[in-house]
N, C-alpha and C positions, 0 to 999 in steps of 0.2 A: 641609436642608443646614446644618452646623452654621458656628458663627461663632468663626472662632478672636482672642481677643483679641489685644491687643497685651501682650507681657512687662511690661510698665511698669502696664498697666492691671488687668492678673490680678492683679499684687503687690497694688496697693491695696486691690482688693476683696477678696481672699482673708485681707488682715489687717486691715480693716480692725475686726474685733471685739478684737484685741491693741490696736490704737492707743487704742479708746475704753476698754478696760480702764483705760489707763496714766494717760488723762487724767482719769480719775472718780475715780483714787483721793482718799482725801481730804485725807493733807498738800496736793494740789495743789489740791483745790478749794478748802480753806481759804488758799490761798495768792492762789488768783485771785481770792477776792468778798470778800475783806478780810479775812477774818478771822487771816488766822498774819501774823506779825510780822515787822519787818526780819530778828532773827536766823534766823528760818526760812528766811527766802534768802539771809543767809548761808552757810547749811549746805548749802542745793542748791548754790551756787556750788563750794562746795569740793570736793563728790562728783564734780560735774562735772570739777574739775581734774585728779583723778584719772582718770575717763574718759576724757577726753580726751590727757593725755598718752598714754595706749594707744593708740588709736585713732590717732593720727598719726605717732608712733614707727613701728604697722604700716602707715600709710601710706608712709612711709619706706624700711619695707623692701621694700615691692611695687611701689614707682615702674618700675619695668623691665620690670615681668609684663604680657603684651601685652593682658589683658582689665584689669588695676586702672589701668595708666596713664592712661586717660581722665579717671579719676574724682578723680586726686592732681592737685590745681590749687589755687594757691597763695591765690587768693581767698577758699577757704572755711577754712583755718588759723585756731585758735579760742584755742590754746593761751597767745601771747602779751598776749590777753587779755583772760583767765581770769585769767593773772599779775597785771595789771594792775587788773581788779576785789579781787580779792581786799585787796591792797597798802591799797587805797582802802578797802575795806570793816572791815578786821581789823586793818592797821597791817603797819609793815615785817617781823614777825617773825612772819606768816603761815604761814610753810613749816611752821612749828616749831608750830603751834596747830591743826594741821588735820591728821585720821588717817582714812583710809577706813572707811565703815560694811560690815557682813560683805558685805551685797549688793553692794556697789561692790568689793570686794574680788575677787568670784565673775567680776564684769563683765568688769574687767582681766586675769582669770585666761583669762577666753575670747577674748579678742581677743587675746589672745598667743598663744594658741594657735591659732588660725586663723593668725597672721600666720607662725608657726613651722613650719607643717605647707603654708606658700604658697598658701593655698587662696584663690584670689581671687574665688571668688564667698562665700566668707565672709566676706571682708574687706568686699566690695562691699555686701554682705545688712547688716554695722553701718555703714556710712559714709553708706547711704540711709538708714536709720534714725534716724540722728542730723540729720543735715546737710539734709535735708530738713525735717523735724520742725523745725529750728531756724530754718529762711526761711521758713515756715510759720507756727504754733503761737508759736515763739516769739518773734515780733513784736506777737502779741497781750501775749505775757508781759513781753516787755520795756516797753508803753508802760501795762501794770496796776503795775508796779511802778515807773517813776516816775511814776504818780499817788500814787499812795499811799504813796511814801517819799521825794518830794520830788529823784529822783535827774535828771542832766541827759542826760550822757555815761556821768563816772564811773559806776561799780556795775554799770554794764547793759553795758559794753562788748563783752562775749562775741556778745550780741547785735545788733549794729549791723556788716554786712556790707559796709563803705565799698568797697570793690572790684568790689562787685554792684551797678551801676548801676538793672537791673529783673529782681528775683526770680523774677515768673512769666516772662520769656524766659528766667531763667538753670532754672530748673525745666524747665522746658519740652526745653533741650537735653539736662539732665540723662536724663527721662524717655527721650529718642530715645536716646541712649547704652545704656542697659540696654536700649530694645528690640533693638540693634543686634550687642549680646554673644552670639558665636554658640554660645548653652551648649545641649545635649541638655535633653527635657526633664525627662530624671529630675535631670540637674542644676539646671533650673528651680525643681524641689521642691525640691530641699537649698536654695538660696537662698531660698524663701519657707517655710522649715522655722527657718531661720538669721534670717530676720527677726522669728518670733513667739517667738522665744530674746529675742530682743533689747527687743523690747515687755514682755514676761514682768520683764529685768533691771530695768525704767525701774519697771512695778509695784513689784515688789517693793521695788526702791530707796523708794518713797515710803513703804510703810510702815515701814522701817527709820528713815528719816526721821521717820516719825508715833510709832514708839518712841521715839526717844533723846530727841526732844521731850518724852514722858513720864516717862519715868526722871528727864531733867533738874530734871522740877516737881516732882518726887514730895517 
């Protein structure tokens, strides 16, 4: 008798080889053992600004859709900052010093289109992606980077979830939420189709990263 998992549990394993792809790349490893510089996170900072204005915009637009409403909660809002770090990292005239790399371009281009065509398990497939990843992963990220650039609040803000009292309970409901989505399961696959898209984008992003780095020394 076979064992059917839980939707929440299938996603993880099934990408979980996209996730390790994203995290080995080497902008990022160089970023987490010391070796890349402040301005190297300045530059993830800002790609990310980009993403994430998409990625909330479409949550914006899906608030109403009876499968994405669950997942738009105001707690996990990244956007303002993102504003915020940057201001602090760059200076007041941030908006005007920062321009999407190709692959962050490509990102934004697919989350709008998901959010265009209403498709809410591709909305859902980037907002676990991210939002996950970031109560995760990136609480390790945020307390390497103020070791080693001396940051307190400022700089890491995007990071620091004051609204989420306990990540692994708020995880936890998250997970029960997606097993709860009563998608067929070929739309199961298009969601974990739509998640290794999005793992693929965070790759990619770091080498474009680990380019302009180069170009810039050259």
């Amino acid at each position: 008798m076979s064992v059917v998992l839980p939707f929440s549990q299938a996603l993880r394993e099934r990408t979980r080889g996209g996730h390790s792809d994203s995290e080995g790349a080497s902008f990022m490893d160089d970023l987490m053992t010391g070796k890349g510089s402040r301005d190297d996170y300045v530059s993830l900072v800002a790609q990310h600004y980009f993403i994430y204005k998409a990625l909330e915009a479409a949550g914006d637009s899906m608030k109403d859709d009876v499968d994405a409403a669950a997942f738009v909660t105001p707690q996990l809002i990244r956007l303002p900052a993102l504003e915020a770090d940057l201001q602090f990292l760059i200076g007041d005239d941030w908006l005007e010093r920062i321009v999407p790399l190709p692959t962050t371009a490509r990102y934004v281009d697919r989350i709008n289109q998901v959010a265009a065509q209403k498709w809410s398990g591709g909305f859902i497939a980037h907002h676990y992606t991210r939002y996950l990843g970031d109560l995760s992963g990136g609480q390790i990220i945020r307390t390497l980077m103020q070791r080693q650039f001396g940051f307190q609040t400022n700089g890491v803000g995007f990071y620091l979830f004051d609204q989420i009292a306990k990540p692994k309970e708020f995880k936890d409901v998250y997970r029960a939420q997606l097993d709860a989505v009563d998608w067929s399961e070929e739309e199961r696959e298009r969601v974990i189709d739509e998640v290794m898209v999005a793992y693929r984008f965070n790759t990619e992003l770091f080498v474009d990263l680990a380019t302009a780095k180069a170009t810039a020394a050259a």
